[in-house]
C-alpha positions as CSV (number, residue, x, y, z in Angstrom):
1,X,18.6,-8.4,-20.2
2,X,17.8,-10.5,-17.4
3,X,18.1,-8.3,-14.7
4,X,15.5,-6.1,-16.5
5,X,13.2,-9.3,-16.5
6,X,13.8,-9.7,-13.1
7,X,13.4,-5.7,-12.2
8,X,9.9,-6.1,-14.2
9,X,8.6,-9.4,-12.4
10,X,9.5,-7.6,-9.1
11,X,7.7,-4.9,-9.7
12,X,4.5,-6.7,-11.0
13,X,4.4,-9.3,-7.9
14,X,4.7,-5.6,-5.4
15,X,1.5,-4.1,-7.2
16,X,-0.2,-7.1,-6.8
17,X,0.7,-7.7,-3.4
18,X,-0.2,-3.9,-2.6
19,X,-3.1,-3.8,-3.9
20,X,-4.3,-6.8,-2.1
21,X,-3.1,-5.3,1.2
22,X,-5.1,-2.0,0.1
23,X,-8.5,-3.7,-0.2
24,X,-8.0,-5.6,2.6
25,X,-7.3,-3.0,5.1
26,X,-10.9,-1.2,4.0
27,X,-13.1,-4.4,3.4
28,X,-15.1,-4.2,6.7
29,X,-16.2,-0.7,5.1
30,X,-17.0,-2.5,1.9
31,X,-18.4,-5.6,3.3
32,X,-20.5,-4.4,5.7
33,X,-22.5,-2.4,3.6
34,X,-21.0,1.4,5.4
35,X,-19.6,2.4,1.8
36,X,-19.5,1.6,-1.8
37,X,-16.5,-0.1,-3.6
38,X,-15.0,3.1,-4.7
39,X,-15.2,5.0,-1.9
40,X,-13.7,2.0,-0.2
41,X,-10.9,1.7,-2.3
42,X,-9.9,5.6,-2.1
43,X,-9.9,5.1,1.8
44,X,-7.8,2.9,1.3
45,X,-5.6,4.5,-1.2
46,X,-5.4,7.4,1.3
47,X,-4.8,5.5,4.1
48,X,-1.7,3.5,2.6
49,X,-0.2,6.7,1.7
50,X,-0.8,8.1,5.2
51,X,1.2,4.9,7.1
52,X,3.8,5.7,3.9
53,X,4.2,8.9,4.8
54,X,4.8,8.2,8.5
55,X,6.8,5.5,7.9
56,X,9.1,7.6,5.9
57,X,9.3,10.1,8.8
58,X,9.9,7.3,11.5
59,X,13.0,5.7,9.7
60,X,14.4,9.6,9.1
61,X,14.7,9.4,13.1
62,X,16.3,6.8,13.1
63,X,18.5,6.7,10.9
64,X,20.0,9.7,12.7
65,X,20.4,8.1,15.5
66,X,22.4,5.1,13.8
């Protein structure tokens, strides 16, 4: 049961870290007036998934070579 608990507060404190980091890679966009909020936001989104993505690829490389 407490490993659940834990599992549960781990994963609510690395959405809410996330989506800090989201916003605050896109707020120039945002806060200088460029885009709206949502449009900032989907960047964003997009963005993060992109350096996912690639970081996924990276560490396939090198795990081959380890």
């Amino acid at each position: 049961m407490i490993a659940i608990i834990i599992l549960l507060a781990a994963c609510f404190l690395a959405f809410s870290n996330g989506a800090n980091d989201n916003f605050k890679s896109v707020f120039t966009l945002f806060g200088s007036g460029t885009t709206d909020y949502k449009k900032a936001i989907n960047w964003g989104t997009i963005t993060t998934l992109a350096r996912c993505l690639f970081t996924i690829y990276i560490a396939q490389g090198l795990m081959k070579n380890f």
